[in-house]
C-alpha positions as CSV (number, residue, x, y, z in Angstrom):
1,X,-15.9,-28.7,-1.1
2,X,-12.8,-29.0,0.3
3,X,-12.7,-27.5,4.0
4,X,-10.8,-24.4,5.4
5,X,-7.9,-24.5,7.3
6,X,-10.2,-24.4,10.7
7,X,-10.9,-28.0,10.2
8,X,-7.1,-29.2,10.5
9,X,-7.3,-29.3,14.3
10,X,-10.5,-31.4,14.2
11,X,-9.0,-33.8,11.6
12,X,-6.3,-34.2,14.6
13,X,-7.8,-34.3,17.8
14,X,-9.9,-37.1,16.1
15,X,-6.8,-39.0,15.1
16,X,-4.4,-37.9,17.6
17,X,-5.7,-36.3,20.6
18,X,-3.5,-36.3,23.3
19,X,-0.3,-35.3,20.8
20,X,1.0,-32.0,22.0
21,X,0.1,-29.2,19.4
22,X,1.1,-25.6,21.3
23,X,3.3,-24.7,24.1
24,X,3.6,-21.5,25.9
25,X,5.6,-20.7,28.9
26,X,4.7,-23.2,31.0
27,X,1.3,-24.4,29.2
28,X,0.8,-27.0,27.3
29,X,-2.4,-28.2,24.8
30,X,-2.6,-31.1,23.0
31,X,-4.5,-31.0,19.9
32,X,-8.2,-32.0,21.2
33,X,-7.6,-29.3,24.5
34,X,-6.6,-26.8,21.5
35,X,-9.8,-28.0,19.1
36,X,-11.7,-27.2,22.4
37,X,-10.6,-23.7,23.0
38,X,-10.3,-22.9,19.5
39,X,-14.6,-23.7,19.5
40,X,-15.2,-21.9,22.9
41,X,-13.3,-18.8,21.4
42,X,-15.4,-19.0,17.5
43,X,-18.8,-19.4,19.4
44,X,-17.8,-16.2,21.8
45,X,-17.2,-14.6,18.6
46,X,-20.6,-15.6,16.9
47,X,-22.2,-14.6,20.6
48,X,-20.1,-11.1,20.2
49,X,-22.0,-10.7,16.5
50,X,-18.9,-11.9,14.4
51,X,-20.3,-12.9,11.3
52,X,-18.4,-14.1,7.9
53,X,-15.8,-11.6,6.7
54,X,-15.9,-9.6,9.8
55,X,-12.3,-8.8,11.1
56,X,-11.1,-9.5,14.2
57,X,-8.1,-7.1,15.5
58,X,-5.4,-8.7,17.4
59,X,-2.9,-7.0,19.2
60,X,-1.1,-10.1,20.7
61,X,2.9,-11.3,21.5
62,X,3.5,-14.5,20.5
63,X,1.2,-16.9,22.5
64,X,-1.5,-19.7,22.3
65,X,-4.5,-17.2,22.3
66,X,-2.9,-15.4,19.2
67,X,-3.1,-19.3,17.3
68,X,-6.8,-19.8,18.8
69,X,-8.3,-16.5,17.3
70,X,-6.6,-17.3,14.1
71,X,-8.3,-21.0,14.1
72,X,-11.5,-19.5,15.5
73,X,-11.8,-16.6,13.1
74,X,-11.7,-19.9,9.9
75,X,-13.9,-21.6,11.7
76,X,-16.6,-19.3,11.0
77,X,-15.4,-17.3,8.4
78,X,-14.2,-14.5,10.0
79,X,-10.6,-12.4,8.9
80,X,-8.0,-12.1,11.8
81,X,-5.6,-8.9,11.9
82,X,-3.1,-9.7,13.5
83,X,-1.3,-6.2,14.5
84,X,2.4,-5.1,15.0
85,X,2.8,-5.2,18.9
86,X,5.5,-2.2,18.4
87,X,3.5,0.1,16.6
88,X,2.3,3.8,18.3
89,X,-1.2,4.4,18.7
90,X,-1.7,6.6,16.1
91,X,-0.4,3.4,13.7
92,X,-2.4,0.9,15.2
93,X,-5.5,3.3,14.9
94,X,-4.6,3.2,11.1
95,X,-4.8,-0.3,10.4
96,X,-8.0,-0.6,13.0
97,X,-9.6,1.9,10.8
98,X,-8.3,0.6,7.8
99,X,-9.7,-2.9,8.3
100,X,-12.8,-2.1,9.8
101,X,-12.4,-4.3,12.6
102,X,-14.8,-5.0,15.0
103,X,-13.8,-6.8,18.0
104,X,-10.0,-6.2,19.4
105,X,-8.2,-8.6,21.5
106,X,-5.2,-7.2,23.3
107,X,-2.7,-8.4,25.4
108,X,-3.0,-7.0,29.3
109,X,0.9,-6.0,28.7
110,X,-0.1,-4.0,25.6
111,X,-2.7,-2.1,27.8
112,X,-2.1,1.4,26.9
113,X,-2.0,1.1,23.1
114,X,-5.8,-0.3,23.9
115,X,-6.7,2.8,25.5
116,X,-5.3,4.9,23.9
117,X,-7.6,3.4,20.9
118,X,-10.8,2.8,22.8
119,X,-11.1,6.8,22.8
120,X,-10.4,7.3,18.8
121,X,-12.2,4.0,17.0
122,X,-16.0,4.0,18.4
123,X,-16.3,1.1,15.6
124,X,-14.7,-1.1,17.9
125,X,-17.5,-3.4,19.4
126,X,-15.7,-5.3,22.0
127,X,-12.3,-5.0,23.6
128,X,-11.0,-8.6,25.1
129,X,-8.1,-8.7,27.8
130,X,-5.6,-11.6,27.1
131,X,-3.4,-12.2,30.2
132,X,-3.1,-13.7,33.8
133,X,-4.5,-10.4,35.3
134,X,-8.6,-10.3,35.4
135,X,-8.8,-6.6,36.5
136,X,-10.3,-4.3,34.3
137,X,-13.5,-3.6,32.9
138,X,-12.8,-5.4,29.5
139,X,-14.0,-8.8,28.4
140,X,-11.6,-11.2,29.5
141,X,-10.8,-13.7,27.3
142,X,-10.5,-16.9,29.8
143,X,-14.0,-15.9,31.3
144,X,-15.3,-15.7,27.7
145,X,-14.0,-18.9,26.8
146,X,-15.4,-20.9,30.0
147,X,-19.0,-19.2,29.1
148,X,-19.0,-20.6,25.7
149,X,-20.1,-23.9,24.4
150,X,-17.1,-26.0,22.6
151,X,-19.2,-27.4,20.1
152,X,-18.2,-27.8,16.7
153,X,-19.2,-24.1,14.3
154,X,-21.3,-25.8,12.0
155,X,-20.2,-23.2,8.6
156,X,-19.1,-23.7,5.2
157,X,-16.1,-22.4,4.7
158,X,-13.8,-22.9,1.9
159,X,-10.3,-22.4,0.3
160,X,-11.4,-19.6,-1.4
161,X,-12.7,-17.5,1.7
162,X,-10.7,-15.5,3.3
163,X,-8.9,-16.1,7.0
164,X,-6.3,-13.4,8.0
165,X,-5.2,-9.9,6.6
166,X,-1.5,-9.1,7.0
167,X,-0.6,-5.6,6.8
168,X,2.9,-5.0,4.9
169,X,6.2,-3.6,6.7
170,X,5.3,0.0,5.8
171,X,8.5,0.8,5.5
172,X,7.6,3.3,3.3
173,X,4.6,5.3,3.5
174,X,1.3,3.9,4.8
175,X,1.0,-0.2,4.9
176,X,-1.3,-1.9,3.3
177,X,-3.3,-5.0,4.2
178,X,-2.7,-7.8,2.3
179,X,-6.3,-10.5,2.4
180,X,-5.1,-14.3,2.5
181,X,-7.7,-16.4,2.1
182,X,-7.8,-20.5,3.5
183,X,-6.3,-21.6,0.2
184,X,-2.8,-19.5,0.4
185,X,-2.2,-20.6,3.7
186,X,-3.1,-24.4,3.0
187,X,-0.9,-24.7,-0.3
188,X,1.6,-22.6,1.7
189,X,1.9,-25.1,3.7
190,X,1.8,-27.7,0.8
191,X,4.7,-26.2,-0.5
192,X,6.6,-26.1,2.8
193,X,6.1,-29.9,3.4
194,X,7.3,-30.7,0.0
195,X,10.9,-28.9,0.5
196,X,11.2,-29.1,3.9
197,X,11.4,-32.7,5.9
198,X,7.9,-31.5,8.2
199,X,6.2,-34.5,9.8
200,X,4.4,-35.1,12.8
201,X,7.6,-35.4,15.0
202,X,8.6,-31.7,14.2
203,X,9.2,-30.0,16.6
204,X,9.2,-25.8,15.9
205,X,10.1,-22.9,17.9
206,X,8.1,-19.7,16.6
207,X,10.1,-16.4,18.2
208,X,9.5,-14.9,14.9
209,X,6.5,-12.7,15.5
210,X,3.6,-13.6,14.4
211,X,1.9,-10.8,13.2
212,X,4.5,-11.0,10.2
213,X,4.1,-13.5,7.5
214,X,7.2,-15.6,8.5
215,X,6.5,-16.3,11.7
216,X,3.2,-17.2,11.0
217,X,3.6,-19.2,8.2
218,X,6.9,-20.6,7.2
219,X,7.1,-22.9,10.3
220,X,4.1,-22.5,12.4
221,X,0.9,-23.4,10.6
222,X,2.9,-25.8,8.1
223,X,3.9,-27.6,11.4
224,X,-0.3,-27.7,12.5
225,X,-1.4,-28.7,9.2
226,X,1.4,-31.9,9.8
227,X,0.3,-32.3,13.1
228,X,3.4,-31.8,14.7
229,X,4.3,-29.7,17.7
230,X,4.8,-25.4,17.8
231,X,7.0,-23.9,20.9
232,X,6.0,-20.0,21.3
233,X,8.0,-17.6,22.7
234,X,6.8,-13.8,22.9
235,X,10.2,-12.3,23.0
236,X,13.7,-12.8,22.0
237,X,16.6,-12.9,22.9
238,X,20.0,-15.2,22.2
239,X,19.9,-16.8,25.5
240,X,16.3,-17.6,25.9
241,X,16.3,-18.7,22.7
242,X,18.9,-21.2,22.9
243,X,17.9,-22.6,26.4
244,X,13.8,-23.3,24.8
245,X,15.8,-25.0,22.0
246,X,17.6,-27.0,24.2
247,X,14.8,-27.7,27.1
248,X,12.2,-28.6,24.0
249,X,14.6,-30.3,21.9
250,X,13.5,-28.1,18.7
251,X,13.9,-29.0,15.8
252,X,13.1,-26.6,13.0
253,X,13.2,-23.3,13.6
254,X,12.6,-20.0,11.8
255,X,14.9,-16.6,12.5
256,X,15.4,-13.7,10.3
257,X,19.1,-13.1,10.2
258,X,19.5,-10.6,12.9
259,X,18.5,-12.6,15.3
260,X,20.8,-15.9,13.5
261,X,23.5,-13.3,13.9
262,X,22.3,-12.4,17.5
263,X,22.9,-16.0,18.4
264,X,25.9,-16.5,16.5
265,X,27.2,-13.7,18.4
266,X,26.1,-15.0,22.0
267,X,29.4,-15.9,23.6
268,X,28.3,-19.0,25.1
269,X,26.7,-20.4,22.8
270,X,29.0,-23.7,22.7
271,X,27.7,-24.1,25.5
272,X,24.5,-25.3,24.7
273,X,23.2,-28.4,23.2
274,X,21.9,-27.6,19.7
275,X,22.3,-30.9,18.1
276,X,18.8,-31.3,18.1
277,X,18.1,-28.2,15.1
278,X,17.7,-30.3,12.1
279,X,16.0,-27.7,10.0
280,X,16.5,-23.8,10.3
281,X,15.8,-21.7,7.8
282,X,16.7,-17.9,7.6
283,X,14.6,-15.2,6.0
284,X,13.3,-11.9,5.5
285,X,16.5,-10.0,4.1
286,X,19.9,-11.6,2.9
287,X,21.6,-13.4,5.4
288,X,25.2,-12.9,5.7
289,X,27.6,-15.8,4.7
290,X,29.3,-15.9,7.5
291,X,25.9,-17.0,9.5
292,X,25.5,-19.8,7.3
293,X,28.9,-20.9,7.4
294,X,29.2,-20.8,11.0
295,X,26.2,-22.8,11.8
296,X,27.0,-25.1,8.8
297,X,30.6,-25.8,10.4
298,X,28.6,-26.8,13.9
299,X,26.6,-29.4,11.9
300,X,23.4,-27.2,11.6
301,X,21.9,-27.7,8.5
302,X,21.1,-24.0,7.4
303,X,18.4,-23.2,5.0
304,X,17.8,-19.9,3.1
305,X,14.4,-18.8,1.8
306,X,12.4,-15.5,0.7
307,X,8.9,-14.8,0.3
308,X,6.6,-12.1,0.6
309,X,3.5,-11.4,2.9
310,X,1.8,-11.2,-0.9
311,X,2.8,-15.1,-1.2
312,X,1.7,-16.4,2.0
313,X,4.8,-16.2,1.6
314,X,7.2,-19.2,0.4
315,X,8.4,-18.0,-3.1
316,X,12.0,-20.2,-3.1
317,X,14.1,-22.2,-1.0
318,X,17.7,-22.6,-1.2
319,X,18.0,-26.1,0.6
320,X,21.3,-26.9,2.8
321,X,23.5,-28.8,0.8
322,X,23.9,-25.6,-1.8
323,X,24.0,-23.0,0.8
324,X,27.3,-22.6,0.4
325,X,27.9,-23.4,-3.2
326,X,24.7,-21.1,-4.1
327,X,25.6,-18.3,-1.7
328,X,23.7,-15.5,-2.8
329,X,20.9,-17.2,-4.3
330,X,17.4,-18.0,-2.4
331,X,17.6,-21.6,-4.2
332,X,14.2,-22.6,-6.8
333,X,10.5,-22.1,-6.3
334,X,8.3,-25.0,-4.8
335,X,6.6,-27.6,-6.7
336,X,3.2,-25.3,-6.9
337,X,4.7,-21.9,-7.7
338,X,5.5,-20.1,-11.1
339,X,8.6,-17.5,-11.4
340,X,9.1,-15.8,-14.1
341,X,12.1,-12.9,-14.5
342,X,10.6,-9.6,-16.9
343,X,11.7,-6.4,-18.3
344,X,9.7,-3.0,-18.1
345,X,7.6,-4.4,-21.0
346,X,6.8,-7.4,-19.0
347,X,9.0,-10.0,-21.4
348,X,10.9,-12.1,-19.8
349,X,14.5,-11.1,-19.6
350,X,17.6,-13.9,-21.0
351,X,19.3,-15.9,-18.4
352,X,21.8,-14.3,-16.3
353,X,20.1,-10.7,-16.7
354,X,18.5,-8.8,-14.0
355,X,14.5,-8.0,-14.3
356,X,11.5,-7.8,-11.9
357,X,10.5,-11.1,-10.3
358,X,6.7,-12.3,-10.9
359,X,5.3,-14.7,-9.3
360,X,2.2,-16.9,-10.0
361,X,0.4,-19.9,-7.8
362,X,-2.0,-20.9,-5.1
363,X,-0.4,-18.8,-3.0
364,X,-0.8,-15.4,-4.4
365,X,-2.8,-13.1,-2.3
366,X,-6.4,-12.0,-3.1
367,X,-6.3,-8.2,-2.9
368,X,-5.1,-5.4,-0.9
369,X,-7.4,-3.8,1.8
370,X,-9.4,-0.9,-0.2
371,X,-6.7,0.0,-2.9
372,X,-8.4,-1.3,-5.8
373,X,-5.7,0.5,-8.1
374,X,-2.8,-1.1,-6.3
375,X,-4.2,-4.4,-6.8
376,X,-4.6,-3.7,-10.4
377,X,-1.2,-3.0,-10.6
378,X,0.3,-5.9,-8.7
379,X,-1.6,-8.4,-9.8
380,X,-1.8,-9.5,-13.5
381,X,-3.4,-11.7,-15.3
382,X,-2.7,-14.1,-12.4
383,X,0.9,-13.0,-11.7
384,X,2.2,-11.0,-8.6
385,X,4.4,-8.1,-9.7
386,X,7.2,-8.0,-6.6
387,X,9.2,-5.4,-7.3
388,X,11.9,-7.3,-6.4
389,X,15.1,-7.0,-8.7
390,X,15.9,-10.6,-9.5
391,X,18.1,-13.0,-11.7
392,X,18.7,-16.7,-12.7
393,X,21.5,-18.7,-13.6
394,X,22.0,-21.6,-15.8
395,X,20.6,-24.0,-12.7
396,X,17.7,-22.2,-12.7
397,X,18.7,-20.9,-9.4
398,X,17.4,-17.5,-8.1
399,X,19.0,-14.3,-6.8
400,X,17.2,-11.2,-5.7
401,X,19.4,-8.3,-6.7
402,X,17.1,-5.7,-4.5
403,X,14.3,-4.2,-4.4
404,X,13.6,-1.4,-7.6
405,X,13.5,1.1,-5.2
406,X,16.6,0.5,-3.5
407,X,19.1,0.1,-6.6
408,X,21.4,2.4,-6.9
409,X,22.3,3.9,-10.3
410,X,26.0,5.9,-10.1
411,X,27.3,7.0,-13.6
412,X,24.8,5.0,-15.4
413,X,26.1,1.9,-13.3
414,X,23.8,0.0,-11.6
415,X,24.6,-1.1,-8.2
416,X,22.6,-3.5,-6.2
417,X,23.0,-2.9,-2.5
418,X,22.7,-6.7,-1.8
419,X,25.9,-7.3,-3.1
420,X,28.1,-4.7,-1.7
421,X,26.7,-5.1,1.7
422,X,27.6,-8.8,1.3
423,X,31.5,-8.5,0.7
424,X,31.3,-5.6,3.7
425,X,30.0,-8.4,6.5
426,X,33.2,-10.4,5.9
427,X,35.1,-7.3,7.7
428,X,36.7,-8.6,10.7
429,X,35.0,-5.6,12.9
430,X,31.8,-5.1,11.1
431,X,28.7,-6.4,12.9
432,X,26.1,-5.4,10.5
433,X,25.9,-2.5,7.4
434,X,23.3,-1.3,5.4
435,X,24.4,0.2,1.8
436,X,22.0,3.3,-0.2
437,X,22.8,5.6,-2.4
438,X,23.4,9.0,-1.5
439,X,23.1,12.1,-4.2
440,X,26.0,13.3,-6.1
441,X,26.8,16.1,-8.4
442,X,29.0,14.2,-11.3
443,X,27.4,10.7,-10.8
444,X,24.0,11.4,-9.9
445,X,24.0,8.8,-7.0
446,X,27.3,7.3,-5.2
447,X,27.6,4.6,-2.8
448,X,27.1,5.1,0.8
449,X,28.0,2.6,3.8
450,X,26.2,3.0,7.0
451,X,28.1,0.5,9.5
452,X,27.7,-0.7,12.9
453,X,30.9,-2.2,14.6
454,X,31.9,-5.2,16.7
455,X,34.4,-3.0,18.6
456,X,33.6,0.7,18.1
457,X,37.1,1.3,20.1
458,X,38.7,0.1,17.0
459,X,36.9,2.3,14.6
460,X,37.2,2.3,10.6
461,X,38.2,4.6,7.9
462,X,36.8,5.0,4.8
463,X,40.0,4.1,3.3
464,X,40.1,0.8,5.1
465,X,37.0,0.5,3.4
466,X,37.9,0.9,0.3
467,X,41.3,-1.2,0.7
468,X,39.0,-3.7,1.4
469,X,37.0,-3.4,-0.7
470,X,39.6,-3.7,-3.6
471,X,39.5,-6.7,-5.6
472,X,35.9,-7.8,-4.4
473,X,33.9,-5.0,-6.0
474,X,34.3,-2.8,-9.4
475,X,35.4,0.5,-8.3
476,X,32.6,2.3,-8.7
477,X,30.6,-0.2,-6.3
478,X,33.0,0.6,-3.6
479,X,31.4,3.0,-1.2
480,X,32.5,6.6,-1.5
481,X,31.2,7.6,1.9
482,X,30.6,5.8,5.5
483,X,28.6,6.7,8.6
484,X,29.7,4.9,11.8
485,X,26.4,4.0,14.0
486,X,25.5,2.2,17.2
487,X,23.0,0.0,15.6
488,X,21.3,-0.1,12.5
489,X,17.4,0.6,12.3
490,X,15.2,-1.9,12.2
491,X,11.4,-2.4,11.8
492,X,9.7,-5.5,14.1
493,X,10.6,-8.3,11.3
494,X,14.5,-7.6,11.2
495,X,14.5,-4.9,8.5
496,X,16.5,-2.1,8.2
497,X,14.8,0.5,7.5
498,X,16.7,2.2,4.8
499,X,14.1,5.1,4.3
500,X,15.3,6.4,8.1
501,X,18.8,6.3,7.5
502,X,18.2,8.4,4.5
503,X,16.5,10.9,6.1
504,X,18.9,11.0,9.0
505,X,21.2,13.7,9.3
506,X,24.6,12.1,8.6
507,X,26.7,13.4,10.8
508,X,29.0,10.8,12.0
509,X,30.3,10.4,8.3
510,X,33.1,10.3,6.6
511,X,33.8,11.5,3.2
């Protein structure tokens, strides 16, 4: 049987002990000090009455003690949760009670959210403190480590058990936990080393969080499993990120594009010494062209991907040398996943023509958390049903059109909010946009533009917006309405969250 992803770090503090696997702050573990805690923390856990297929909540920032209860939870079979560290307590009681978790490591900073719990989810054996401070009646996680033996877990675990439940954006309605088992994470990573040049000199940063399937997995364990070195940081920001890429000489590193165009943005950033960034990668929602082409013109090679939490998540990668020429597309699937493009009656649709992506592999999610019916209906006969609107050209490159939801239908023309917002970010004084439809007596739905500004002392009119438009779109693409805003809405993974602009009243726009 070939071993879950817990027996990576032993395989590497064999072979390479004293390489440098995880740095936080000013901490640094090589890969047998990691193995070590990683042991300490499983038996704690088995000590604590963790037994296979338990889940383990996790309401961490990005730090080493997040990585350890991952490795410790697959080294005895255990699921980890990792939770959204900018969720209310009434959401993080949800996915608590939703997962049935039993033990809930929380970082000291995150304090409140904790008690605020520890008085609604009696089902919650143990709480354990993660932090420099020691006060406090909880477990804390240094003493519990330090009163643990570091032997080896002695369990048979597999690819096909299951490691770590990620619970979707929610940006609409409830989320839902998605249960990865050992096997989507290892031929994740598979697939990751195959398109991306991952050896054991890589050096990542991870300020991506990791309680969302791209930080977790698009750099960060792919880089373990190679045996190369991860950075953490637990927040960001343009200048902390680019000083941490220049002190640690990083040289992959995974952003979704509002923070690429955060940095882009930073007016010093010629400043700093980047020359080190070999592979970057941008994902989670389109990126804009002019991010690509900006980093592209310093010498960055730029990388465009998409996935899904459902996919664990690589589902295509758009490499750097057609960045540019391929703008638009996220590039072709890796070597060990299936695409396929379908119509409504599940055929698959000609080149060039728009249908729902499905996707089929090793990396395909088991289940969702206790909704048997949505599982039935996103998983068929092996393939994942996205609903993501998608197309392929003659290359057998990929586009994603939108999501289903989000397409806009005016007139009985579809629109695809991708592509409008897309021509919109090359505006000289438009920082970032979001595009949804809006009802409308004669068309049923028209095109709505909801802007936020580089200078908001030069504001916009709609009929800039259109002149501008003119030439780039069809007409009826062009947005009939605007609504000027500070900043758009975003959830903790870069998205905006469409579903709040729609509900907002719009009074800032312009008909």
């Amino acid at each position: 049987m070939i071993k879950g992803i817990g027996s990576w770090l032993l395989q590497h503090s064999d072979r390479n002990a004293d390489k440098v696997a995880l740095v936080y702050k000013d901490r640094r573990f090589t890969y047998s000090e990691l193995n070590d805690r990683v042991n300490r923390l499983a038996n704690a856990f088995v000590q604590l009455g963790v037994e296979k297929g338990d889940r383990v909540n996790a309401l961490l920032l990005n730090r080493n003690e997040l990585m350890e209860a991952m490795f410790a939870c697959a080294k005895i079979g255990a699921i980890l949760v990792p939770i959204n560290f900018r969720l209310s307590v009434d959401e993080v009681e949800y996915i608590v009670n939703d997962s049935g978790g039993i033990l809930f490591l929380y970082d000291e900073r995150l304090k409140a959210i904790a008690e605020g719990l520890r008085k609604r989810v009696p089902a919650v054996r143990s709480y354990i403190r993660v932090g420099d401070e020691q006060a406090g009646t909880d477990v804390h996680y240094e003493q519990l480590l330090g009163q643990a033996s570091n032997e080896e877990p002695e369990y048979e675990i597999g690819l096909d058990d299951a490691h770590m439940m990620m619970y979707t954006s929610g940006t609409t309605g409830r989320p839902k936990g998605a249960l990865l088992t050992h096997g989507n994470t290892q031929w994740n990573a598979i697939n990751v080393i195959h398109e991306f040049p991952i050896d054991q000199e890589t050096i990542t940063l991870t300020v991506a969080p990791l309680f969302h399937i791209g930080g977790m997995n698009i750099f960060t364990t792919p880089t373990l499993y190679r045996g190369g070195t991860v950075v953490l940081e637990d927040r960001f920001n343009p200048q902390g990120t680019l000083d941490i890429i220049e002190k640690e000489k990083i040289t992959a590193l995974f952003l979704v594009p509002a923070m690429w165009l955060a940095i882009m943005q930073f007016p010093r950033i010629d400043e700093y010494d980047i020359r080190s960034l070999t592979l970057n990668i941008s994902g989670g929602a389109p990126c804009p062209i002019t991010v690509i082409e900006f980093f592209q013109k310093r010498n960055v090679p730029f990388f465009e991907g998409f996935g899904l939490t459902e996919t664990a998540p690589v589902v295509a990668v758009l490499d750097s040398k057609n960045s540019l020429r391929k703008n638009g597309s996220v590039g072709k699937p890796p070597i060990h996943t299936e695409i396929k493009i379908v119509d409504p009656n599940e055929k698959e649709v000609p080149i060039g023509e728009v249908g729902e992506l499905i996707v089929k592999g090793p990396n395909i999610f088991v289940k969702y958390w206790n909704k048997p019916e949505e599982t039935e209906r996103a998983i068929k006969n092996g393939w994942f049903f996205t609903g993501d609107l998608a197309k392929q050209d003659e290359e057998g490159f990929l586009y994603i059109v939108d999501r289903m939801k989000d397409m806009i239908i005016t007139g009985g023309e579809n629109v695809y909010p991708i592509e409008v917002e897309q021509v919109l970010f090359r505006h000289p004084n438009i920082k970032e946009v979001a595009v949804l439809g809006y009802p409308d007596e004669k068309w049923g739905e028209s095109v709505k533009a909801v802007i936020a500004l580089k200078d908001a002392a030069e504001p916009i009119s709609l009929i800039c917006i259109r002149e501008f438009c003119e030439g780039k779109l069809a007409s009826f693409k062009i947005p009939k309405q605007i609504e000027l805003v500070d900043e758009l809405p975003r959830n903790a993974t870069g998205k905006v969250l469409k579903t709040v602009l729609r509900s907002k009243e719009t009074e800032n726009s312009i008909i």
